[in-house]
N, C-alpha and C positions, 0 to 999 in steps of 0.2 A: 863685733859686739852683737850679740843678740839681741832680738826682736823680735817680741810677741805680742801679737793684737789677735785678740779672742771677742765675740760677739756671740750672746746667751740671751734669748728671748724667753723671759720669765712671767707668765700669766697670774700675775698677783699686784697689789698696789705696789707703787715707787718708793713709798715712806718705811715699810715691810720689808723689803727686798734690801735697799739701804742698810737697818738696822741688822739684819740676818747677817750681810755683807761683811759685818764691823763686828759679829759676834765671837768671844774667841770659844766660847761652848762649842760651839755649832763649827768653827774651822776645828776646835780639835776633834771633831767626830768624822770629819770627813776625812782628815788621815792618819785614825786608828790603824790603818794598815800598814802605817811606819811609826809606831810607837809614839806619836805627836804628843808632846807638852808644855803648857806655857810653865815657866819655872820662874820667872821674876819679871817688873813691871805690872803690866793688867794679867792677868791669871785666870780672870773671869768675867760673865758679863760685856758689855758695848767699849771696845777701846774708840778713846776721844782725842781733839786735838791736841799734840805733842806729846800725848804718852808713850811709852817702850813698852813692848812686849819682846821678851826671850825665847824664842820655840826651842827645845831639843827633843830632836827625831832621828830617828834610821835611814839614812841616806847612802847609797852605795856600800854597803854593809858597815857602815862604822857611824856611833850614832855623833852627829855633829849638832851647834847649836847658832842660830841666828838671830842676830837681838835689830828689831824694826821700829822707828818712829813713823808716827801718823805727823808727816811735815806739810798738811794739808787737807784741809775740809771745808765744802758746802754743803751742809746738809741741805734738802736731802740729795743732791746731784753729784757729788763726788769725793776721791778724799783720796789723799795718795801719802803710800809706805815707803818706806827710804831704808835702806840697812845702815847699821851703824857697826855691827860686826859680824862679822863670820865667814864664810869659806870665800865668796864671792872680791873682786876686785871692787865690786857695786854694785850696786840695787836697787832697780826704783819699780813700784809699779800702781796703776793711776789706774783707778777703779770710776768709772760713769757710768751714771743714770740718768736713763733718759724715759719720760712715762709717755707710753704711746693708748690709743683707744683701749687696747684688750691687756694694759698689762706695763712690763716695763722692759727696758731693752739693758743689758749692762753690755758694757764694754772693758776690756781689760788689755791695756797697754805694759805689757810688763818687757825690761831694758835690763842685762846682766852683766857683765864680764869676770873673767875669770884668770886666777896668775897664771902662770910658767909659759909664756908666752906663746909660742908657733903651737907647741904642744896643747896648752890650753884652746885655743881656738879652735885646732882640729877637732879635738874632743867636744867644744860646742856644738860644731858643724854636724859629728856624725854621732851623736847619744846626748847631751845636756839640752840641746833645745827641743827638743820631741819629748824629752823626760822632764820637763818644765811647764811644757805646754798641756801634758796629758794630767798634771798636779793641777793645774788651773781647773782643765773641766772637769776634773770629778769633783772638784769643789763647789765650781758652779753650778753640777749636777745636785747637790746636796741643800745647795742653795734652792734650786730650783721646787725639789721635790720636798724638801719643808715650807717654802713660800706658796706653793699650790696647792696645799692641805692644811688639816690643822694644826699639825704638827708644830707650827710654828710657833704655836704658845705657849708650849714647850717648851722655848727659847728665849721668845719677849716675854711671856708673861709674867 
């Protein structure tokens, strides 16, 4: 079972960073480059405690869809996704914040598995976890780069 723990030092406030985090605007812009859309549940705007959101994107050339509860939140410190369907055995992944002097720190614990057994795992080992991991930072890149501009009003406002 995979395991990804990602840390993104973001120079903007904690409360900011958070709501950007939870935005599904701003997630589905970060991967336009696989056709990303939310199609039922939250669709737009701040997903909140126990909502669904349904993404369908282009993944491995076939476009697939995964439907997440938010089964967890403190604002503004954390909030964790949980799959409820899709390609995956499972899904979790736990998003923190942490506000330090210059800014805020996220953290991102994300836990996968996947069917057909030996086959599946390998397939983890050598292409899903690096191609999981690289989805995370360009998000948080997107994160970052609207929370450290104005861009961001954009978004919240």
């Amino acid at each position: 079972m995979p395991l990804i723990h990602l840390t993104t030092v973001i120079h903007a406030p904690l409360p900011r960073v958070f709501d950007l985090s939870r935005s599904i605007t701003l997630h589905k812009r970060s991967m336009e480059h696989l056709q990303e859309e939310a199609i039922r549940g939250r669709t737009s705007g701040l997903i909140e405690f126990n909502e669904t959101v349904t993404w369908r994107a282009k993944h491995l050339s076939k476009m697939r869809e995964l439907t997440t509860r938010i089964t967890a939140m403190q604002k503004p410190h954390y909030f964790c996704d949980e799959m409820e369907k899709g390609d995956f055995t499972f899904m979790k992944h736990e998003h923190h914040f942490r506000e330090i002097e210059n800014g805020t720190i996220v953290i991102d614990i994300m836990e996968f598995g996947t069917p057909y057994g030996r086959m599946g795992r390998w397939f983890e080992k050598l292409y899903l976890r690096r191609y999981m991991k690289r989805l995370l930072q360009l998000r948080n890149n997107i994160i970052k780069e609207y929370a450290e501009s104005e861009k961001w009003r954009v978004i919240l406002d």
